[in-house]
C-alpha positions, 0 to 999 in steps of 0.5 A: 401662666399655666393656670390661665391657660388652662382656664381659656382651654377650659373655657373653649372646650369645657371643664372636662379635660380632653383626651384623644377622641375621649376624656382624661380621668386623673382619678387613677392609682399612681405607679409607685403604689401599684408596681409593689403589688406586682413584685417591683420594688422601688429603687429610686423616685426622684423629680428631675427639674428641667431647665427653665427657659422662656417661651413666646405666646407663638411657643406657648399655642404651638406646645399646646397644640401639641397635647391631647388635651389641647390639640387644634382639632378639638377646637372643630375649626375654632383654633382663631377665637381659642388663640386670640381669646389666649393671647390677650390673656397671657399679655395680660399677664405679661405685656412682653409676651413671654414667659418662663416654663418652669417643669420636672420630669419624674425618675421612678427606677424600679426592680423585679426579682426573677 
């Protein structure tokens, strides 16, 4: 379901991802490949799943009004059309509306020498 929505968003704000009042660019070096440069050395990075848990299409709208890459005033008062354009979408997917969120966390512990 995560795929599709992020092409209804898309469709609704187009292909460059939101960001605030700016645009998001995912082109930037991850913290385990900068952080030994700068002294730290890595002593655990691990990904923690997070439990899966069902979400409503409701649940679904309200999460992703919650990001900066989704938010509603992005949608400069055309929230209605995003949300209706959505719902059909994910019922689509699933007629019962619901849909289980599958996601991690990443643990990256680090350690300075002094």
């Amino acid at each position: 379901w995560q795929k599709k929505a992020v092409a209804v968003i898309k469709k609704h704000l187009g292909v460059k991802r939101r960001a605030g009042q700016g645009t998001y660019s995912d082109n930037q070096e991850r913290f385990e490949k900068l952080l030994p440069r700068y002294g730290f050395k890595i002593v655990l990075n691990q990904d923690v799943p997070i439990k899966k848990y069902m979400m409503t299409i409701d649940e679904i709208i309200n999460y992703l009004y919650s990001t900066s890459f989704a938010a509603k005033g992005l949608f400069k008062g055309k929230h209605k059309a995003f949300e209706k354009d959505l719902r059909t979408t994910l019922i689509g997917l699933n007629p019962q509306g619901k849909f289980i969120e599958h996601n991690f966390f990443s643990l990256l512990l680090c350690k300075k020498s002094i």
